[in-house]
matplotlib code that plots the C-alpha trace (Angstrom):
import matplotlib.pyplot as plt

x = [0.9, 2.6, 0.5, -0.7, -2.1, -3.8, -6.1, -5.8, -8.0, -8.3, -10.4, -8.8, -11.0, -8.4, -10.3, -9.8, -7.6, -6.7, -2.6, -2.4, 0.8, -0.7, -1.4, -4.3, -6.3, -6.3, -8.1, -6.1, -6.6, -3.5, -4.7, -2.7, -1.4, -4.2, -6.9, -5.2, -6.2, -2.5, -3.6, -5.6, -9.3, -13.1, -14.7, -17.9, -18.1, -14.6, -11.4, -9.1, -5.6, -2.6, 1.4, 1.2, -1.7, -0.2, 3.1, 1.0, -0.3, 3.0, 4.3, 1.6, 1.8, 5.6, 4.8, 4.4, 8.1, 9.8, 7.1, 7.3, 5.0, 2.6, -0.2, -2.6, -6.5, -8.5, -7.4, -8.5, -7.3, -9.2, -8.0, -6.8, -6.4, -6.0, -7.9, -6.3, -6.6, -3.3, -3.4, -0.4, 0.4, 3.4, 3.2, 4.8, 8.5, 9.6, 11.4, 10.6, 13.7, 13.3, 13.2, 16.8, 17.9, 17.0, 19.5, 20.1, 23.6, 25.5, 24.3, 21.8, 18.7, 15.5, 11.9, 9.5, 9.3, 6.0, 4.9, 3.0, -0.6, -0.8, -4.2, -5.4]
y = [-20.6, -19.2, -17.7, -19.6, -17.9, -21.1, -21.5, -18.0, -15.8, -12.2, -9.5, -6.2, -3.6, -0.9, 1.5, 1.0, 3.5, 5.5, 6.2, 5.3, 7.2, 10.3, 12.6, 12.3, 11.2, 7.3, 4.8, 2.2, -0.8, -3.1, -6.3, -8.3, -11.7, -14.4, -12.2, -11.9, -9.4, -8.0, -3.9, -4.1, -5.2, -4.1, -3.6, -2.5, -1.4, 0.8, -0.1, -0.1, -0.2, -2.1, -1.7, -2.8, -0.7, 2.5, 2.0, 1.8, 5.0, 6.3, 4.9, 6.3, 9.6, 9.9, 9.2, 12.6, 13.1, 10.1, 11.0, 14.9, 14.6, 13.0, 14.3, 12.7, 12.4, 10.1, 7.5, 4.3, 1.4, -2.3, -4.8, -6.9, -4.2, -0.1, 2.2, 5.6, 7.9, 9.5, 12.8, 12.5, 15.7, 15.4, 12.0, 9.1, 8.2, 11.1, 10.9, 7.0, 4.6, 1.1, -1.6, -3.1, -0.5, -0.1, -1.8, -2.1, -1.3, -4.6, -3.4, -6.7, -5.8, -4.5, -4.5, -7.2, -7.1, -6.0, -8.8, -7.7, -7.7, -8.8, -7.1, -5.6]
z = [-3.9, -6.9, -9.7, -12.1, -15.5, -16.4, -13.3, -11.6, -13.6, -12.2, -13.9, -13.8, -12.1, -13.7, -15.7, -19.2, -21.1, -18.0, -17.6, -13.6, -13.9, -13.8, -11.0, -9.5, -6.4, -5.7, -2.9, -1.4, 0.5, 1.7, 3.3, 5.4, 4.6, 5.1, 6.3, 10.1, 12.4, 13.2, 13.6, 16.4, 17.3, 17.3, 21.3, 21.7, 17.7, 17.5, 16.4, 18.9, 17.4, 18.9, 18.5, 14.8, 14.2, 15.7, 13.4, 10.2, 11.2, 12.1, 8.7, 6.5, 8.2, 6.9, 3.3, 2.5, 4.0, 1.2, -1.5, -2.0, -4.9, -2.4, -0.3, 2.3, 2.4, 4.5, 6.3, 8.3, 10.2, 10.8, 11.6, 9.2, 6.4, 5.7, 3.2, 2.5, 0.0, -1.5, -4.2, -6.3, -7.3, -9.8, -12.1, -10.3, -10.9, -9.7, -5.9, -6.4, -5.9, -7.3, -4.5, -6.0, -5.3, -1.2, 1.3, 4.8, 6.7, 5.6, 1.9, 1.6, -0.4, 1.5, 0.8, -1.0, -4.8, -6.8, -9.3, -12.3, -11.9, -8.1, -7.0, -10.6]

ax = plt.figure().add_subplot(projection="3d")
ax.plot(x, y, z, "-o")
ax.set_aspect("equal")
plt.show()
């Protein structure tokens, strides 16, 4: 569904007057598309991760290796979304390269673009 200023009305839970591009320490939470369980499953009250659950983990591990200015705190799986915490050390921009910019071998553009707003 595309966005829709007139009938989508989000409030911001950004803090007021705080520059987000600042270093600093920051919770996350990615959820996947829809709600679906696609990281693994809970059994007898633990998470047991599966393929697609093991390669987030994998993939949030290396951050600190694209991100120099970038360090890791707590971390958890379920299965239909991640929270981490991240410490920014340096202000952001810097190592960053615009998604445009990322390609794959035949030189076609990579990644999924950020719209303005999405998850304020």
């Amino acid at each position: 569904m595309a966005y829709n200023p007139d009938t989508h009305h989000r409030r911001s839970i950004r803090l007021k007057g705080y520059n987000y591009a600042q270093a600093g320490a920051y919770f996350i939470t990615i959820c996947t598309q829809g709600k679906m369980c696609l990281f693994g499953e809970i059994v007898d009250m633990e998470m047991r991760i599966n393929d697609a659950g093991q390669m987030v983990v994998n993939e949030w591990k290396k951050l600190p290796e694209k991100f120099p200015n970038l360090t890791l705190d707590s971390f958890v799986v379920m299965p239909n979304h991640i929270h981490g915490i991240i410490v920014i050390t340096d202000p952001v921009g810097v190592g960053l390269v615009p998604a445009q910019q990322m390609s794959d071998k035949t030189g076609q553009p990579q990644g999924l673009p950020l719209r303005q707003g999405h998850n304020d």
